[in-house]
C-alpha positions in Angstrom: 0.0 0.0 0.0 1.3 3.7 -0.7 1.7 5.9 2.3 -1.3 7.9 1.4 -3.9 4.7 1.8 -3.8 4.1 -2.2 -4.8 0.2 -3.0 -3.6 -1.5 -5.8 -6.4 -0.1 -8.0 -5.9 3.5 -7.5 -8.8 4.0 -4.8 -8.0 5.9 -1.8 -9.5 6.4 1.8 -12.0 8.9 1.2 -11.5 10.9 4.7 -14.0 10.3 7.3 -16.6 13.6 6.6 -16.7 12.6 2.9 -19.2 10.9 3.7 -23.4 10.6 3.5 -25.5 8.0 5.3 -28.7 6.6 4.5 -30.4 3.7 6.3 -33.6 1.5 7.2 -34.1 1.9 10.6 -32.2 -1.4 10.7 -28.6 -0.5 9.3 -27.0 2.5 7.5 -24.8 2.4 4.6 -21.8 5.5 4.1 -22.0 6.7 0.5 -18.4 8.6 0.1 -18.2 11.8 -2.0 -17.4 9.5 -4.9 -19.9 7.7 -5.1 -18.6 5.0 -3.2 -20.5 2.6 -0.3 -17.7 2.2 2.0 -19.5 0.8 4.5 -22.1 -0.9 5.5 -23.6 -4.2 7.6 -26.6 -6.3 6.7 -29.0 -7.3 8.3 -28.6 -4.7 11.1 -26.4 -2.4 12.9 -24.0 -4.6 14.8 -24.2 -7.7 12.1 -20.9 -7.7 10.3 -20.1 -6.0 7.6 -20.3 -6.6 4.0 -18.8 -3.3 2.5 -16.1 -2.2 4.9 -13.2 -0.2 2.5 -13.9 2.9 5.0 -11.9 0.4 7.2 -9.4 -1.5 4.6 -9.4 -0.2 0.9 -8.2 -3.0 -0.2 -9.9 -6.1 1.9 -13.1 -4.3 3.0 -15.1 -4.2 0.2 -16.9 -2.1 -1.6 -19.9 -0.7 -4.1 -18.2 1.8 -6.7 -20.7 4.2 -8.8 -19.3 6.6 -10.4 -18.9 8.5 -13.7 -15.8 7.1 -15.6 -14.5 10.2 -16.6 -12.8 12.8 -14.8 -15.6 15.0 -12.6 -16.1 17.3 -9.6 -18.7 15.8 -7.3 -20.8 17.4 -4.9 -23.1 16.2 -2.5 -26.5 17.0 -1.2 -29.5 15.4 0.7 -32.7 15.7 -1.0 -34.8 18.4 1.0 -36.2 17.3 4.5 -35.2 13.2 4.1 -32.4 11.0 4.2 -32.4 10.4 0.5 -29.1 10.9 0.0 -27.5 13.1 -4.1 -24.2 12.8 -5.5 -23.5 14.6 -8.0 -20.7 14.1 -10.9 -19.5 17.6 -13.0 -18.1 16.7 -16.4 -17.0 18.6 -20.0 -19.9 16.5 -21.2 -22.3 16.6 -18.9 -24.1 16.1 -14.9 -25.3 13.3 -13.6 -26.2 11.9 -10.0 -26.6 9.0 -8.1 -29.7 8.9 -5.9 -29.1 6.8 -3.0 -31.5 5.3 -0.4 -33.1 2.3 1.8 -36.9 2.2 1.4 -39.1 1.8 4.4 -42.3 0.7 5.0 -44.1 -2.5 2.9 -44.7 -5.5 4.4 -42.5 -7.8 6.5 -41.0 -9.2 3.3 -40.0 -5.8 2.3 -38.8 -4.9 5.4 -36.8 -8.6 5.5 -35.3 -7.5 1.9 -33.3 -4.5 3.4 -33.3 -3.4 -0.2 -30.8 -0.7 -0.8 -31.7 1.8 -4.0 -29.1 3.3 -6.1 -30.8 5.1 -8.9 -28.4 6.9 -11.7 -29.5 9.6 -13.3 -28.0 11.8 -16.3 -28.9 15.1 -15.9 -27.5 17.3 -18.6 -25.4 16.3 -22.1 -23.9 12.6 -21.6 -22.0 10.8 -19.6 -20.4 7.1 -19.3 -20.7 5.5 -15.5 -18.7 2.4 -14.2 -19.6 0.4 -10.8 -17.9 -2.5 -9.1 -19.7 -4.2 -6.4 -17.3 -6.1 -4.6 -18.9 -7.5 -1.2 -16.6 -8.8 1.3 -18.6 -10.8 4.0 -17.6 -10.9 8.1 -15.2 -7.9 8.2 -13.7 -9.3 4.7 -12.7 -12.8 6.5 -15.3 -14.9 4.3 -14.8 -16.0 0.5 -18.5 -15.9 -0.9 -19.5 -17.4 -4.6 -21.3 -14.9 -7.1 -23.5 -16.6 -9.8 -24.4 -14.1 -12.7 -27.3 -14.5 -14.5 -28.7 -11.5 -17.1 -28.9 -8.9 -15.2 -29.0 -10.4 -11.8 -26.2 -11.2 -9.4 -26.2 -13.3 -6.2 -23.3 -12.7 -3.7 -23.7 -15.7 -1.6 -21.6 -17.5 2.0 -23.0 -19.6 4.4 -26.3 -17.2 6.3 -25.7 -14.7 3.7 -27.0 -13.7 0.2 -27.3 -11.1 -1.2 -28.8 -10.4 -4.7 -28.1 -7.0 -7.5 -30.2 -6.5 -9.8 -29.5 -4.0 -12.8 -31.5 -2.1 -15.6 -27.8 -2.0 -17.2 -24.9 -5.3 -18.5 -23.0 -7.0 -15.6 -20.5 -8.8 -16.0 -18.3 -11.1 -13.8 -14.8 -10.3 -12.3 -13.5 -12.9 -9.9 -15.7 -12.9 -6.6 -17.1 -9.2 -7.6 -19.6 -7.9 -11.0 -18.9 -4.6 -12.9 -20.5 -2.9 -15.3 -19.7 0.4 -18.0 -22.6 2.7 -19.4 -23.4 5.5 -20.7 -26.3 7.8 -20.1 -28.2 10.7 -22.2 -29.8 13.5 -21.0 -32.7 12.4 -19.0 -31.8 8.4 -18.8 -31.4 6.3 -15.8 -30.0 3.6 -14.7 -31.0 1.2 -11.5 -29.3 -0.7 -9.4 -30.8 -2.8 -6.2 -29.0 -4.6 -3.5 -31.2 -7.3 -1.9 -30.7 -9.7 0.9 -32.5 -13.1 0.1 -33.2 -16.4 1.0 -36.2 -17.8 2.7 -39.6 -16.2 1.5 -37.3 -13.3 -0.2 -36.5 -14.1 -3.5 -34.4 -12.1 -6.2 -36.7 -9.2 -7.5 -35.3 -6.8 -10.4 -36.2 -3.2 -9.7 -37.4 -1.4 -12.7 -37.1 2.1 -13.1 -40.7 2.8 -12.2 -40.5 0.9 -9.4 -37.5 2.7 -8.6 -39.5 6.0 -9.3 -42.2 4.9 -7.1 -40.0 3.7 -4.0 -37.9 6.7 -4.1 -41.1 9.0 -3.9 -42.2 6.9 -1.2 -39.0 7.1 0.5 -39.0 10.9 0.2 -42.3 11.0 1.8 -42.2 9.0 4.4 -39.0 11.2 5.6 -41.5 14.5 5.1 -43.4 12.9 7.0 -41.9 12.1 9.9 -40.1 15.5 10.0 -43.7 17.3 9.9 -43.8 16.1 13.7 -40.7 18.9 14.8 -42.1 21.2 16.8 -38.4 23.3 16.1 -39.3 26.7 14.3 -35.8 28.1 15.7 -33.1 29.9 13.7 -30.9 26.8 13.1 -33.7 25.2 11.7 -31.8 23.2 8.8 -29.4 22.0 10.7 -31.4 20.9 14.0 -33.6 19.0 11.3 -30.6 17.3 10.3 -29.3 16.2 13.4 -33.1 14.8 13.8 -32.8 13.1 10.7 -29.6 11.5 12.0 -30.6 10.3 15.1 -33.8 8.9 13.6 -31.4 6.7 11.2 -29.6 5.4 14.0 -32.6 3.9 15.6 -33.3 0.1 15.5 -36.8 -0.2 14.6 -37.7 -4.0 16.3 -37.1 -2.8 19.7 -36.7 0.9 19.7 -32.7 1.1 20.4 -30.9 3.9 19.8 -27.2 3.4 18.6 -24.3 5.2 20.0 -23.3 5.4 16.0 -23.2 3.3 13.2 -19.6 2.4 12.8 -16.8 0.9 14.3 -12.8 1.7 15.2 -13.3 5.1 12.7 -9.5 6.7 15.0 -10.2 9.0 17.3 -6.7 10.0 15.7 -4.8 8.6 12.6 -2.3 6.0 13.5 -3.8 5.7 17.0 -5.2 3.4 19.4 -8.9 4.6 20.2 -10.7 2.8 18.1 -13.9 1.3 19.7 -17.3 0.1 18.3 -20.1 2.3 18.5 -22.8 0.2 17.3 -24.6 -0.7 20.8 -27.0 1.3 22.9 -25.1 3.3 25.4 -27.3 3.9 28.5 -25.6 7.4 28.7 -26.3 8.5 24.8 -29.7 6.9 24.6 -31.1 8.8 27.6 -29.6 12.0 26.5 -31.7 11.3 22.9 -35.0 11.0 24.9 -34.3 14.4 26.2 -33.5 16.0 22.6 -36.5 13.7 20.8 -39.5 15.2 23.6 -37.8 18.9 23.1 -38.3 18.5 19.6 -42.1 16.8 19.7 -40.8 13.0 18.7 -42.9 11.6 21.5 -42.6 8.5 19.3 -39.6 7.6 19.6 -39.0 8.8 22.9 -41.6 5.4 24.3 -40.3 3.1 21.8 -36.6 3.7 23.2 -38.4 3.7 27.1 -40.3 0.2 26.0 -36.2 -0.7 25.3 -35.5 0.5 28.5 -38.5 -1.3 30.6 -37.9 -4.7 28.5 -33.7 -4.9 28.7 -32.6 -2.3 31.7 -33.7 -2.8 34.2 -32.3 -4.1 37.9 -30.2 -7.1 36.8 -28.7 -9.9 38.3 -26.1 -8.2 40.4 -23.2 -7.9 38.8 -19.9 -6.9 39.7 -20.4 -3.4 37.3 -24.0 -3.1 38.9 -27.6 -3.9 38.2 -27.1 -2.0 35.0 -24.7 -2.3 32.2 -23.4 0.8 30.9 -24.8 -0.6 27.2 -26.5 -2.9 25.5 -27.4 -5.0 22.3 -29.8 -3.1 19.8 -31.8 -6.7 20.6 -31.0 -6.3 24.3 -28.0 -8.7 24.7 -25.4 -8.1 27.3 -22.7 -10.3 26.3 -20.5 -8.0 23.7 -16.9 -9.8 23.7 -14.7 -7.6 22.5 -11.9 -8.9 19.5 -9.7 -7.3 17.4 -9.6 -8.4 13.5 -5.9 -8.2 13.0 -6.2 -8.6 8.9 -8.3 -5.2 8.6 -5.5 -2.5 8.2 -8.0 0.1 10.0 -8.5 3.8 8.7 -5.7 5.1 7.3 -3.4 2.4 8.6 -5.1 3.2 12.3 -4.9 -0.5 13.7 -6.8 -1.8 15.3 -9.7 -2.6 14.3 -12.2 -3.7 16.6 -15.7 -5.4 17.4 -17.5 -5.7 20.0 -17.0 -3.4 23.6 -14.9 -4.7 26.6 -16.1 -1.1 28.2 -19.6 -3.0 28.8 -18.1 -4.8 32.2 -17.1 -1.0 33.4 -18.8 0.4 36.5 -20.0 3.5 35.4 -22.3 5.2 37.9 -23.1 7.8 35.9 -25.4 6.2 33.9 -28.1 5.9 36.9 -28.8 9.3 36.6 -28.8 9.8 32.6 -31.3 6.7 32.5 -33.2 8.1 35.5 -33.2 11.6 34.4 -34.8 10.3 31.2 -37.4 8.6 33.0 -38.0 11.7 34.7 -38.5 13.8 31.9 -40.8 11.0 29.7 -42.9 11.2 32.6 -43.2 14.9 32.6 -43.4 15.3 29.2 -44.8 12.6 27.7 -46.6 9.7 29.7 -46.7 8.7 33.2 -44.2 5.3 33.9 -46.3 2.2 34.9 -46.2 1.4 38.9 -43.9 -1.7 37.2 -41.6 0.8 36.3 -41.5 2.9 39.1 -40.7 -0.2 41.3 -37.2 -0.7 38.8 -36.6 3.0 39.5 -37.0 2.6 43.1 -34.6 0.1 43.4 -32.1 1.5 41.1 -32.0 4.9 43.3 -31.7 2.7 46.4 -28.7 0.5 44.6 -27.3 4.2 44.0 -27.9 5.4 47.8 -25.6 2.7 48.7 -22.9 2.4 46.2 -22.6 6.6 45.1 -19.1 6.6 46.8 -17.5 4.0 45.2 -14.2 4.7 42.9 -15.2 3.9 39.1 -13.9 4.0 35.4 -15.9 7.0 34.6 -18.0 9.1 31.7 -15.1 8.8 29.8 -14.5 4.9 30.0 -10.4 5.6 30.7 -8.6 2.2 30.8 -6.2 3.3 33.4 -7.8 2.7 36.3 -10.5 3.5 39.1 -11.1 7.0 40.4 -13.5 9.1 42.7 -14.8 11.2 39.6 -16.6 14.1 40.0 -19.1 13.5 37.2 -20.0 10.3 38.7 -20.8 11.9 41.9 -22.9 14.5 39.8 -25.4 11.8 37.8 -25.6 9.7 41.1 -27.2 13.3 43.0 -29.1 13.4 39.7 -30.8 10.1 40.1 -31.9 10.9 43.1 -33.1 14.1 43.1 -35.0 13.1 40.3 -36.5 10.5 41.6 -37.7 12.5 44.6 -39.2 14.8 42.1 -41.6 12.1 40.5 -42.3 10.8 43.9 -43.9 14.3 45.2 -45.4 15.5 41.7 -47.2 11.9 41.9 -47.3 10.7 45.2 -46.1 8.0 44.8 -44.0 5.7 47.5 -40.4 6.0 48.2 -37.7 6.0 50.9 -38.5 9.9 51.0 -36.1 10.8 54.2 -33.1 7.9 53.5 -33.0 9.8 49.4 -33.0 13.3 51.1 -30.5 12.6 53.1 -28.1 10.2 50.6 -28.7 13.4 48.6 -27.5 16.2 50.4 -24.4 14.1 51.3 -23.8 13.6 47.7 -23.7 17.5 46.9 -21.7 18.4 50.2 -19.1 15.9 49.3 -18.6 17.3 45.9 -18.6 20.6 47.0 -15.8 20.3 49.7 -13.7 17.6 47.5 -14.4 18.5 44.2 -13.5 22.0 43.9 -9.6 22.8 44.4 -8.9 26.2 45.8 -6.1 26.4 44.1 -7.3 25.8 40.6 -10.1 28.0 41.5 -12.5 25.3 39.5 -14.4 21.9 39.8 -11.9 19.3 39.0 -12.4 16.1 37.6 -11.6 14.0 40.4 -11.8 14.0 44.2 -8.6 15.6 45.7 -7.1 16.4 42.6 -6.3 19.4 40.3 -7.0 17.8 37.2 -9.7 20.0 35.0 -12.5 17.9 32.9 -15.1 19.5 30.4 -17.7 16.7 32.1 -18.1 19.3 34.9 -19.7 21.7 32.4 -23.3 19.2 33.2 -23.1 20.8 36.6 -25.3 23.6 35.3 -26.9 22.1 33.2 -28.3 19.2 35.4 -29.2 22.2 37.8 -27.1 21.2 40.3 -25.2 24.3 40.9 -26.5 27.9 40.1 -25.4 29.0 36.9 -24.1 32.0 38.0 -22.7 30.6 40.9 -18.5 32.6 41.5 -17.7 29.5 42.0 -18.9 28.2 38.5 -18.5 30.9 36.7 -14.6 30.9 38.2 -14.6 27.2 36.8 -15.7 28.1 33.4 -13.3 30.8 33.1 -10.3 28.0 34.0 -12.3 25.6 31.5 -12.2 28.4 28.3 -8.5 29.1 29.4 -6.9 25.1 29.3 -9.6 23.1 27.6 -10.9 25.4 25.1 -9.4 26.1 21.5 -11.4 28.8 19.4 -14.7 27.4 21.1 -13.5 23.7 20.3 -13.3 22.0 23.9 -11.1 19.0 24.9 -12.4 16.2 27.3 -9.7 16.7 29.5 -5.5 16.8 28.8 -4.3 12.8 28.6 -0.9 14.0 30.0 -1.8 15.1 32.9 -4.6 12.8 33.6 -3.7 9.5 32.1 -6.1 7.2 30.8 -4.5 3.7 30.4 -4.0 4.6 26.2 -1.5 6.3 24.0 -1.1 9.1 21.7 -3.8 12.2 21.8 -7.2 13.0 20.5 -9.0 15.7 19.2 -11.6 18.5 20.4 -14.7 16.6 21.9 -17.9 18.2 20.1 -20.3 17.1 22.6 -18.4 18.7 25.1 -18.1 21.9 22.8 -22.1 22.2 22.5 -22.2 21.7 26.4 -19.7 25.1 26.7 -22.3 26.4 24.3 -25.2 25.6 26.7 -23.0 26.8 30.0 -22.8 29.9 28.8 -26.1 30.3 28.1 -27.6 29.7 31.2 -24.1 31.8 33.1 -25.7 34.9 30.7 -22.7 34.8 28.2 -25.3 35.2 25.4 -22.9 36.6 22.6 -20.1 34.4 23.1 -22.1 31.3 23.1 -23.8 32.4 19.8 -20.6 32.8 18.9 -19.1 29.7 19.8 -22.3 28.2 18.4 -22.1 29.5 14.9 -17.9 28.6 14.9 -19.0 25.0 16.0 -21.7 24.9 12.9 -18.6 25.4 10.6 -16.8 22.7 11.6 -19.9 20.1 10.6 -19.4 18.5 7.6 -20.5 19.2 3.6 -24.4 17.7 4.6 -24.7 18.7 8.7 -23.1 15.8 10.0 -20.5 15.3 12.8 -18.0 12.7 14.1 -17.0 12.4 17.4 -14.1 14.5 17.5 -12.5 17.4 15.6 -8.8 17.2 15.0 -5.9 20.0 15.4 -6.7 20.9 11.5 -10.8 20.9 11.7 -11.2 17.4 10.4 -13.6 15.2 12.0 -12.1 11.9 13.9 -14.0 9.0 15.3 -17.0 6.9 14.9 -19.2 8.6 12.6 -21.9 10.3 12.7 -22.4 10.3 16.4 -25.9 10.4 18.5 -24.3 12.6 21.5 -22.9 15.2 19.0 -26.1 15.5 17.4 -28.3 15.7 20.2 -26.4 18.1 22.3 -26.6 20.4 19.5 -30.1 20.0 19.6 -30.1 21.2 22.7 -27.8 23.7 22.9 -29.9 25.5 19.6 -32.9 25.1 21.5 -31.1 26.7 24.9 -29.7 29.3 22.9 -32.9 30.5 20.5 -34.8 30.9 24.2 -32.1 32.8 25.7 -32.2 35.3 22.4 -35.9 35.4 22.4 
């Protein structure tokens, strides 16, 4: 391979943000800017992948679809859906590639996962080429392809997958090409089924393709009608909407943490997880950015998740609750690496599955609680079944708050008396107490209270360092973490209290870069890995929303509108932003998008 991630056909890693998603509710697909599916996993999420070149451009696989001549591409999402454009600029002509999953039809349909990729010539003429080149389990598994017409089946043992195309295929090896040409106003169709069982090969014809792409469209309108957002980042809250609505799991309501795996949190390094569970944290936060938008929905399907797989378990070492979960509800995700994938770039390794689910993370009590709190203020009261689960999670919490843990952040190097942990534990209580007086309904009233207060006195004396003049990120230390910035907006703390607005001037001065914020520094707080990481964008739109509420109106819009910038070409965000502005990580990510849902909403209020 060539230094610069060039395979032995010429291809390159298209970077990260290059990229447009579409999905079913069930998986996602990343189209590149060059027309390119890079990656994508059928049957669902977390299944493994079958296009996967985002990860190794040579051994992922891939489905090229591109104009054959040289062009400028841009790309585009078709107004208000997840219909995704890509258009190719030519001397002779435009053309585009209309990608997208349809939803709705039958079980059959829905079993098909069929994924559209219409082509379209818009203006003059010009030739196309595509290579579809699956490469099943991560690229471990040699598959047969049997060509028939214009139908291709891609089949290994519990996978097949049929294309079907209005244009010539024709074999090469273990993959099909094809070369055309299109005139103004001609197009070309290709579909990607999975079959076996009831669901048998089925060509799509152009006015099907017509049809389901209308459909498509609509069904997105549709569901979009339901925002109650008429703010002034309109477009790009509707996006981050759109987003997280793609990353839900239909069957049971889960929300993903995002749709990829081991994307580096920095080229050539180490922190490179899978995202594709539910994260108790992220999910919780979603329900709070879906019932501020009016998705009342979605917020009860992901709350049925929550009553069906999380509840008190079986007492495990981490807890009764894991800190994530299966999109099906599993708990076992065994974490492996698959040492023939090269990773992003040459960023080894590449892994699946999450040894971060055995962590004891006590924060996650009072995202999952808070959530609970808020769907039953907002949307419908919880069942008395429910309210028992929350009972004895808060009483689980009264008597483990104080324990040493890994921490919001998941750090591998060890144990530690976090702050933010301390702050989510106070959370799920005080929330609880809230439902129990707005309801009436029974609880340990005077042993919460008092758990409570203890809670907030102990991170008031040991979390703040007098020297530092801030909230740290661990008891007794001097250590400064952008996690603290929840404080306000969990209502914990005033937000003009001197001593947070002392702790958000020491914040903007060490952790923030031109309104980018960093988690925290590794070097002086290290967290079992090597090498650095970018600006955490979650963490940016929280400084947004700190601000806000400490009366810093103009420098949050500010910040706000520099943190818009730094989205990519169609709205969309990784995890992380690098030294240069690129985005790093898993991609796109639920917590990005729904903390700047939040933030917008915080920040249009504030301005009136």
């Amino acid at each position: 391979m060539g230094g610069a991630g060039e395979d032995r056909g010429g291809r390159r890693y298209v970077p990260i943000a290059e990229h447009g998603l579409i999905g079913d509710l069930r998986s996602v697909a990343l189209v590149g800017t060059d027309g390119t599916i890079d990656w994508y996993c059928c049957p669902a999420f977390d299944a493994p992948s079958v296009f996967a070149s985002i990860l190794d451009v040579e051994r992922g696989g891939c489905f090229e679809l591109a104009a054959s001549v040289p062009a400028r591409t841009k790309q585009f999402y078709f107004p208000d859906t997840n219909v995704l454009i890509t258009r190719f600029f030519t001397e002779d002509g435009v053309g585009e590639v209309q990608d997208f999953m349809p939803l709705g039809g039958g079980p059959a349909e829905t079993e098909r996962h069929r994924l559209i990729r219409r082509v379209v010539c818009v203006r003059g003429s010009i030739p196309f080429r595509t290579r579809v080149a699956p490469r099943f389990d991560y690229g471990s598994l040699s598959h047969t392809v049997r060509l028939s017409g214009d139908t291709a089946v891609f089949e290994t043992e519990g996978l097949a997958l049929a294309l079907t195309a209005t244009v010539p295929l024709e074999a090469d090896g273990p993959d099909v090409r094809g070369d055309f040409k299109l005139t103004e106003g001609e197009t070309a169709v290709f579909a990607l089924d999975k079959v076996g069982g009831d669901v048998t090969p089925r060509r799509c014809a152009r006015t099907e393709a017509e049809e389901q792409f209308e459909a498509t469209v609509a069904y997105w309108r549709r569901w979009l009608s339901a925002s109650r957002y008429k703010g002034r980042w309109r477009e790009m809250v509707h996006r981050s909407a759109l987003t997280l609505k793609l990353l839900t799991y239909a069957p049971t309501g889960a929300i993903v943490a995002a749709p990829t795996t081991s994307l580096p949190e920095e080229l050539g390094g180490e922190r490179n997880w899978d995202y594709r569970y539910v994260w108790v944290r992220d999910a919780a936060f979603c329900v709070y950015a879906l019932l501020r938008l009016g998705f009342t929905g979605e917020a009860e399907a992901f709350m049925d998740f929550v009553t069906r797989h999380i509840s008190p378990g079986d007492g495990k070492v981490s807890g009764p609750l894991q800190i994530m979960y299966g999109i099906d509800g599993r708990t076992e995700l065994p974490e492996r690496t698959l040492a023939h994938l090269e990773g992003h770039h040459g960023s080894a390794p590449v892994r699946v599955g999450n040894a971060a689910a055995d962590q004891l993370q006590l924060d996650i009590y009072g995202a999952l609680i808070d959530s609970i709190y808020l769907y039953d203020k907002w949307a419908k009261p919880i069942s008395s079944g429910h309210w028992d689960d929350v009972c004895a999670l808060v009483d689980w919490v009264c008597a483990h708050w104080d324990q040493p843990d890994e921490g919001i952040w998941e750090t591998r190097g060890g144990r530690r008396n976090f702050l933010y942990s301390r702050l989510m534990c106070w959370v799920a209580i005080e929330r609880a107490i809230r439902m129990a007086n707005r309801r009436g309904l029974p609880a340990d009233l005077p042993r919460w209270r008092e758990c409570r207060d203890t809670i907030y006195r102990r991170i008031m004396s040991r979390g703040w360092s007098g020297e530092r003049r801030a909230f740290v990120q661990h008891e007794d230390g001097d250590v400064l973490d952008a996690a603290v910035l929840m404080m306000p907006l969990t209502k914990f703390i005033a937000p003009t209290d001197p001593k947070w607005l002392s702790t958000l001037d020491v914040l903007a001065e060490e952790l923030v870069s031109d309104s980018l914020v960093y988690r925290y520094d590794p070097r002086s707080s290290p967290d079992g890995l090597r090498g650095d990481e970018g600006t955490f964008s979650i963490c940016s739109f929280w400084y947004v929303e700190a601000m806000v509420h400490a009366g810093r109106i103009d420098e949050a819009r500010l910040a706000f509108e520099k943190m818009l910038t730094y989205a990519n070409h169609l709205g969309l965000y990784a995890e992380e932003i690098s030294h240069t502005g690129e985005q790093q990580g898993n991609f796109p990510q639920a917590f990005t998008h729904l903390a700047l849902i939040s933030a917008a909403f915080n920040l249009d209020r504030a301005l009136g």
